[in-house]
Biopython code that builds the backbone (N, CA, C, O; Angstrom):
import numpy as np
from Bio.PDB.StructureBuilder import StructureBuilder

atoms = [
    (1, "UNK", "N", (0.822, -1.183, 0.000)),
    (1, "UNK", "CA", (0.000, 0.000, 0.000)),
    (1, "UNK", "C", (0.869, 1.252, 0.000)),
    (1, "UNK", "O", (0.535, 2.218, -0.686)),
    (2, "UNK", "N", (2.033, 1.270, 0.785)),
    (2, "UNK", "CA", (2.965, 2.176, 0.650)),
    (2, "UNK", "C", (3.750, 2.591, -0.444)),
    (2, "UNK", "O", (4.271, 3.696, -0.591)),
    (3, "UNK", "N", (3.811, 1.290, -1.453)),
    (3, "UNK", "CA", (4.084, 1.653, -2.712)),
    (3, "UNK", "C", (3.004, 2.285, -4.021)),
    (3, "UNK", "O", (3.519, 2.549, -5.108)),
    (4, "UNK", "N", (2.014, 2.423, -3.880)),
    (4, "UNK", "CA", (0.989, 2.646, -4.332)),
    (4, "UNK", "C", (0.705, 3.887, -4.100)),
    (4, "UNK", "O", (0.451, 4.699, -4.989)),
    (5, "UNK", "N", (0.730, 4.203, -2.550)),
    (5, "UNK", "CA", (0.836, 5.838, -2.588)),
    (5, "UNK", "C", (2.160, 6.781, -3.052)),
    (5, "UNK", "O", (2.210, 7.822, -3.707)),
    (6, "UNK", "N", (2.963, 6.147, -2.568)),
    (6, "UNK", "CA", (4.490, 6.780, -3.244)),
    (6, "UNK", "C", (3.971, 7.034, -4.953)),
    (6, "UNK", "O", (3.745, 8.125, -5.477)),
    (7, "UNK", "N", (3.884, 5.844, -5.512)),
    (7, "UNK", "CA", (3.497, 6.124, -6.655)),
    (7, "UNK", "C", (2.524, 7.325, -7.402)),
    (7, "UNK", "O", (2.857, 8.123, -8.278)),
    (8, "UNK", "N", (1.521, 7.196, -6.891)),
    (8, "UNK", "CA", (0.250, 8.234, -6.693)),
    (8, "UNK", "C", (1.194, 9.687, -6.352)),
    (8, "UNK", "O", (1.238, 10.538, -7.239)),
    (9, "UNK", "N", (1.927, 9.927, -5.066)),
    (9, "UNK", "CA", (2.426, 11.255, -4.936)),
    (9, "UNK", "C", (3.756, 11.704, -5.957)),
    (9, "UNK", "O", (4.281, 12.809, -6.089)),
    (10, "UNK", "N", (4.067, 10.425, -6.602)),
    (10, "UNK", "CA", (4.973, 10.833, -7.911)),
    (10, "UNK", "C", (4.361, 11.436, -9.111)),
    (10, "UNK", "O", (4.611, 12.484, -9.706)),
    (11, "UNK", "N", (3.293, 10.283, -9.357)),
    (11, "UNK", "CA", (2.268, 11.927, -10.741)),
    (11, "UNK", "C", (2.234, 12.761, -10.536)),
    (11, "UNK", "O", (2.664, 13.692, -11.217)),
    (12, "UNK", "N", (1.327, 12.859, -8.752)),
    (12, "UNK", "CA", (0.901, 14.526, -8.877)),
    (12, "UNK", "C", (1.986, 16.041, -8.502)),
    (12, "UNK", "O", (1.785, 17.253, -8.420)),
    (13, "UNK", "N", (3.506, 14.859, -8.311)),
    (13, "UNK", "CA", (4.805, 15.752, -8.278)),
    (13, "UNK", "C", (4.970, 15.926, -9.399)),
    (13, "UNK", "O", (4.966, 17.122, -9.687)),
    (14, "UNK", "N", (5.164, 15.082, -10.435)),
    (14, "UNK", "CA", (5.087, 15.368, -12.076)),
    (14, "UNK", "C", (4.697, 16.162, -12.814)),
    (14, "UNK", "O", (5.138, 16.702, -13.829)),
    (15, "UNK", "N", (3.380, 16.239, -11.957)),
    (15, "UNK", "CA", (2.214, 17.068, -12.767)),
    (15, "UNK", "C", (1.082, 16.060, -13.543)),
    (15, "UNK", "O", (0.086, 16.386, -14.189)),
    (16, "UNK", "N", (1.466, 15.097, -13.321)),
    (16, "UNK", "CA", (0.314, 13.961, -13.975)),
    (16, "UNK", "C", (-0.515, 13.836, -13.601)),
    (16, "UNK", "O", (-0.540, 12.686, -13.162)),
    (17, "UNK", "N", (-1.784, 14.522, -13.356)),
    (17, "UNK", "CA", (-2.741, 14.425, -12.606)),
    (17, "UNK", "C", (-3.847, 13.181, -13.030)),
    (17, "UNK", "O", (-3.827, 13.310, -14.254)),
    (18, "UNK", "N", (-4.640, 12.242, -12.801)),
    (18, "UNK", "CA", (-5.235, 11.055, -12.827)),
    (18, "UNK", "C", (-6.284, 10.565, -12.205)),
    (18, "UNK", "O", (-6.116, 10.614, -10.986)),
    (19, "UNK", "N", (-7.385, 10.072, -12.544)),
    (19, "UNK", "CA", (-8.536, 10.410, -11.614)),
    (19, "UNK", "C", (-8.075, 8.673, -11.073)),
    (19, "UNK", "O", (-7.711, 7.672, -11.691)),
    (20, "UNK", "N", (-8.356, 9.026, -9.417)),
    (20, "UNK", "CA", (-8.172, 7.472, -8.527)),
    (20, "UNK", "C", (-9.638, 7.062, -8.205)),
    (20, "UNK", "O", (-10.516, 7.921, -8.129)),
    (21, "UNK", "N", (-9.890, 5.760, -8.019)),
    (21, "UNK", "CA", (-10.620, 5.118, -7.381)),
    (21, "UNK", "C", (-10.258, 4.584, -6.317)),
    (21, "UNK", "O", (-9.794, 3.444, -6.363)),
    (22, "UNK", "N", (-10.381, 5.295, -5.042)),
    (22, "UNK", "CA", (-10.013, 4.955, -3.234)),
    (22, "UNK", "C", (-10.193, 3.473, -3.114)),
    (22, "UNK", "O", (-9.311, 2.875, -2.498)),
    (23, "UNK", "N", (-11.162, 2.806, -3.587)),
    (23, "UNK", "CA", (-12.215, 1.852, -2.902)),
    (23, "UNK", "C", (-11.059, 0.641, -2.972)),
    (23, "UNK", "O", (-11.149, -0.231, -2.108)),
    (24, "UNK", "N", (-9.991, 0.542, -3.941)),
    (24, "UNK", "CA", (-9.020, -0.540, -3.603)),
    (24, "UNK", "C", (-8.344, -0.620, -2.422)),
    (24, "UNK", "O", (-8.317, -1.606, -1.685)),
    (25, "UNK", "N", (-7.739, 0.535, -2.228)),
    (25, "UNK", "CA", (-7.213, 0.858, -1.340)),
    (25, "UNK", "C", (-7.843, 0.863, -0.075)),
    (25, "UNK", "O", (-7.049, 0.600, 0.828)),
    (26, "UNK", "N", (-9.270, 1.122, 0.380)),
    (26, "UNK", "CA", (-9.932, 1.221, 1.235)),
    (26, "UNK", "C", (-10.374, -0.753, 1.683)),
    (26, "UNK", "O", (-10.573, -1.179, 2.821)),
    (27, "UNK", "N", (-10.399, -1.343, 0.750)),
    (27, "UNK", "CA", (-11.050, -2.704, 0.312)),
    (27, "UNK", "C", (-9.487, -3.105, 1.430)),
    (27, "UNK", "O", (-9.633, -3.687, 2.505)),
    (28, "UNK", "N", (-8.344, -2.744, 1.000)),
    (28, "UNK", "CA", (-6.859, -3.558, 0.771)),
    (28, "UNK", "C", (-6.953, -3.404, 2.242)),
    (28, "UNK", "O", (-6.956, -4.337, 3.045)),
    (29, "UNK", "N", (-7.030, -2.107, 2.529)),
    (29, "UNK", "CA", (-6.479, -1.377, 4.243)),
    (29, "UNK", "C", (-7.892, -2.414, 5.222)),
    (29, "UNK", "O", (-7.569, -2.692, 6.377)),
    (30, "UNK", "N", (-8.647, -2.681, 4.976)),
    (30, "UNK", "CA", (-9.535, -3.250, 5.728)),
    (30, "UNK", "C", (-8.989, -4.738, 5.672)),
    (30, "UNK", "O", (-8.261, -5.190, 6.556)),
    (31, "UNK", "N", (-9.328, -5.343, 4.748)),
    (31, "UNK", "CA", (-8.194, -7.050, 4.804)),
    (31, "UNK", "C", (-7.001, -6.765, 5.542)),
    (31, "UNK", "O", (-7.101, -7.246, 6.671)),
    (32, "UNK", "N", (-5.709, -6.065, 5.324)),
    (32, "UNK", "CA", (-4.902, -6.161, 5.926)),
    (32, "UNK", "C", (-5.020, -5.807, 7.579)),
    (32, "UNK", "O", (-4.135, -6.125, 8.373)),
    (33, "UNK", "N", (-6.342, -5.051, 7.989)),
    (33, "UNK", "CA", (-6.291, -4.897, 9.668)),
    (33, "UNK", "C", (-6.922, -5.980, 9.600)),
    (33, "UNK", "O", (-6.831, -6.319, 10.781)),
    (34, "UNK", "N", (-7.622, -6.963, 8.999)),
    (34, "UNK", "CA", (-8.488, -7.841, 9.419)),
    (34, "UNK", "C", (-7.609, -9.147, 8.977)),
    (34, "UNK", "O", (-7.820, -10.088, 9.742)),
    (35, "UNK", "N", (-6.837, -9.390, 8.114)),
    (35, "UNK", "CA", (-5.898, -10.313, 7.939)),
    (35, "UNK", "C", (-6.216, -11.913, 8.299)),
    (35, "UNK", "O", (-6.414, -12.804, 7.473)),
    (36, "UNK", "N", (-6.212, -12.060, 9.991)),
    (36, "UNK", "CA", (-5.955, -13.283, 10.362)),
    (36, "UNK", "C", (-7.493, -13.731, 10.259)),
    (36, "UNK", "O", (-7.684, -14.904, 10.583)),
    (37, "UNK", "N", (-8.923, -12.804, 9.759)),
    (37, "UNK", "CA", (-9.880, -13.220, 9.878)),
    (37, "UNK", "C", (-10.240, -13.729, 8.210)),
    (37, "UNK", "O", (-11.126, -14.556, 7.997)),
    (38, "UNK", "N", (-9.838, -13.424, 7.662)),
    (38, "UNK", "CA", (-9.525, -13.362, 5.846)),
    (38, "UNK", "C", (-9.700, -14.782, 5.577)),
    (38, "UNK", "O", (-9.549, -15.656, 6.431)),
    (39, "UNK", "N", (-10.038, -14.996, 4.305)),
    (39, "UNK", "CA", (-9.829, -16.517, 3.761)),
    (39, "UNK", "C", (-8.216, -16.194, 3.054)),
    (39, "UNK", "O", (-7.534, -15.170, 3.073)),
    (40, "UNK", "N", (-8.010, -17.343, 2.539)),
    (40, "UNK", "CA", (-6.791, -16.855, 1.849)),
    (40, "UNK", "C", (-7.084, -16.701, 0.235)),
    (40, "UNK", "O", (-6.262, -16.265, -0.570)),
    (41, "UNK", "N", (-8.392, -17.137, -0.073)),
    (41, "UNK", "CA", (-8.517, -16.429, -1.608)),
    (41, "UNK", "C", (-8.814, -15.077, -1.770)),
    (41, "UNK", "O", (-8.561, -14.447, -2.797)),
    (42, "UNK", "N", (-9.481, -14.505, -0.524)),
    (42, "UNK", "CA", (-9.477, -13.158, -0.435)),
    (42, "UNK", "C", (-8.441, -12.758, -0.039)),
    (42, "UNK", "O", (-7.779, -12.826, -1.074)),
    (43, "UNK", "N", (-7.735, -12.351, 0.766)),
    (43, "UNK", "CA", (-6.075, -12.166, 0.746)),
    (43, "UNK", "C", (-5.396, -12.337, -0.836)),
    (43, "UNK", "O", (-4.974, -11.445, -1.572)),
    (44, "UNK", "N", (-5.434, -13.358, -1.001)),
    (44, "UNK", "CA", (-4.796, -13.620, -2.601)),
    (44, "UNK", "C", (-5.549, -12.384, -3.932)),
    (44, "UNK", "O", (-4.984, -11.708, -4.792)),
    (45, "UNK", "N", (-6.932, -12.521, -3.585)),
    (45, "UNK", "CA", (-7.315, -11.255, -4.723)),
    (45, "UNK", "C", (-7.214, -10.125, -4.485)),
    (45, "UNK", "O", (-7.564, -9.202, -5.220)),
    (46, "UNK", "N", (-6.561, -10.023, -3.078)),
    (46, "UNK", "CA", (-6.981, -8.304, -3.023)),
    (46, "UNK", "C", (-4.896, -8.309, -3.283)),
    (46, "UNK", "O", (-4.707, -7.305, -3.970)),
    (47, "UNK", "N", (-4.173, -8.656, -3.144)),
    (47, "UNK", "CA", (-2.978, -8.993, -3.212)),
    (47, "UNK", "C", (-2.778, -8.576, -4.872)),
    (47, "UNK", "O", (-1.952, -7.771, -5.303)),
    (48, "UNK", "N", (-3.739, -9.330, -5.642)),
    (48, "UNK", "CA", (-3.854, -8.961, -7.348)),
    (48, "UNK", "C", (-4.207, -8.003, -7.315)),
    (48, "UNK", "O", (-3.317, -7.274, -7.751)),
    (49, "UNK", "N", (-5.108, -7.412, -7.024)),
    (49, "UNK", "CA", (-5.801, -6.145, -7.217)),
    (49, "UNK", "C", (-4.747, -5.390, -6.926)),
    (49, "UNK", "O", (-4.060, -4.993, -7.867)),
    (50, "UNK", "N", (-4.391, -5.028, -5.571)),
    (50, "UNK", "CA", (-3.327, -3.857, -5.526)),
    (50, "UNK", "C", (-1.850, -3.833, -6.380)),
    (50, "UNK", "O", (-1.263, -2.799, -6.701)),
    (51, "UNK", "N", (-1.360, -5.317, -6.691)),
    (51, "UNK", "CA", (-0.287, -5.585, -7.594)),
    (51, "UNK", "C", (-1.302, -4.728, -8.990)),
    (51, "UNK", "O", (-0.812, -3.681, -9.413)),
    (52, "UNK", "N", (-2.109, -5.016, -9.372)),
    (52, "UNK", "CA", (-2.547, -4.498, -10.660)),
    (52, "UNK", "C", (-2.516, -2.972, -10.645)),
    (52, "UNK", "O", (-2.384, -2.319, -11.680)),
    (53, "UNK", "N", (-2.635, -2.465, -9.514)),
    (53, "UNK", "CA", (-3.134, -0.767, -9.186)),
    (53, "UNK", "C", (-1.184, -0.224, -9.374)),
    (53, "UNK", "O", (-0.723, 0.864, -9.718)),
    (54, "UNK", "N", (-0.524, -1.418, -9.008)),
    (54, "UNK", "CA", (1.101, -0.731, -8.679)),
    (54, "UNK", "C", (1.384, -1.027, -10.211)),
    (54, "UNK", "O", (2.479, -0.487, -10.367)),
    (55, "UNK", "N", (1.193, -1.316, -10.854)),
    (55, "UNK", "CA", (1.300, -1.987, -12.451)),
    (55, "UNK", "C", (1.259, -0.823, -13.086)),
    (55, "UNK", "O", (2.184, -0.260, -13.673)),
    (56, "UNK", "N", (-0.025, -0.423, -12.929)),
    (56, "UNK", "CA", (-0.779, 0.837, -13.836)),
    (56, "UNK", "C", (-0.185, 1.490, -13.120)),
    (56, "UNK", "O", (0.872, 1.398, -13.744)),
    (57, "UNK", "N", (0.194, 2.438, -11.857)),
    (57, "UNK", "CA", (0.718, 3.423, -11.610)),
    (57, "UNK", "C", (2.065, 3.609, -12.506)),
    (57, "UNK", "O", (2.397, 4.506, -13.281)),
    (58, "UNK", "N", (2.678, 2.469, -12.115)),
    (58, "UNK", "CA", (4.229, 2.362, -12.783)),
    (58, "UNK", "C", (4.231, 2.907, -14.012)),
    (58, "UNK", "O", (5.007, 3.826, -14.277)),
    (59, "UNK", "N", (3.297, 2.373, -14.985)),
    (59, "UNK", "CA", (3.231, 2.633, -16.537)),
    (59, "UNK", "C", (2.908, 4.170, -16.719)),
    (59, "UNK", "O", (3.551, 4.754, -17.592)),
    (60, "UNK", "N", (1.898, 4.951, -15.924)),
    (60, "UNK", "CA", (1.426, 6.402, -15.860)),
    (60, "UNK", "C", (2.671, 6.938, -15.634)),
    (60, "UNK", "O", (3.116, 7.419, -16.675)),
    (61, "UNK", "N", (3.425, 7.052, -14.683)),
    (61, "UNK", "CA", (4.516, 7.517, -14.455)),
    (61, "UNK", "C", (5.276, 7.577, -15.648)),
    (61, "UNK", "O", (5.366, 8.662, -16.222)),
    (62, "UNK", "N", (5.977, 6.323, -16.222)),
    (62, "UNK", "CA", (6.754, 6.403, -17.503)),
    (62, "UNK", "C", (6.182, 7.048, -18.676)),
    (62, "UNK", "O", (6.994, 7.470, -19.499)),
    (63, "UNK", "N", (4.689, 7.239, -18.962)),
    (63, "UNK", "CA", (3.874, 8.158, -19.816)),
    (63, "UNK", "C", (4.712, 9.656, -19.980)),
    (63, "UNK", "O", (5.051, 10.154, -18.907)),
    (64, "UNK", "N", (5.011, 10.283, -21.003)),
    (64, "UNK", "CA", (4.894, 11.516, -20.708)),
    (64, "UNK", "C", (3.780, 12.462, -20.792)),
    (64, "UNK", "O", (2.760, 12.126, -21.394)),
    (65, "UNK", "N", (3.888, 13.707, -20.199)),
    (65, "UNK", "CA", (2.446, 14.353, -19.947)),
    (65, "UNK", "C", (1.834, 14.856, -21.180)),
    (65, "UNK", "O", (0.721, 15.382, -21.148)),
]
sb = StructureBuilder()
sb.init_structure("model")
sb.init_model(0)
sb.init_chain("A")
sb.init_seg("    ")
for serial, (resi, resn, name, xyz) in enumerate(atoms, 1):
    if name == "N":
        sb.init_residue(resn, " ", resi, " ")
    sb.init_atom(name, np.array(xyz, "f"), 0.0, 1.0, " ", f" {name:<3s}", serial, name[0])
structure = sb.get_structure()
């Protein structure tokens, strides 16, 4: 999650501005306080999901504006 925001505060240092959808992040931060109550396929998709969100950040970044 920490890489995801780093990422996020690198566009809008750029100037790349990008419209976000919170709700991954909000989805991610709730599994991870809740963790040991989790199945592990949920753990595992939300694990994809945020790998997918650090994916696309990465690529926006290398975009030029």
């Amino acid at each position: 999650m920490r890489a995801s925001g780093s990422l996020k505060g690198l566009l809008v240092k750029n100037g790349k501005i990008v419209a976000f959808d919170g709700t991954v992040e909000r989805v991610i931060g709730e599994i991870a306080r809740n963790v040991e109550a989790m199945s592990d396929e949920t753990v595992a998709k939300a694990l994809l999901a945020l790998a997918d969100q650090i994916r696309t950040l990465r690529i926006l970044n290398r975009e030029p504006v």
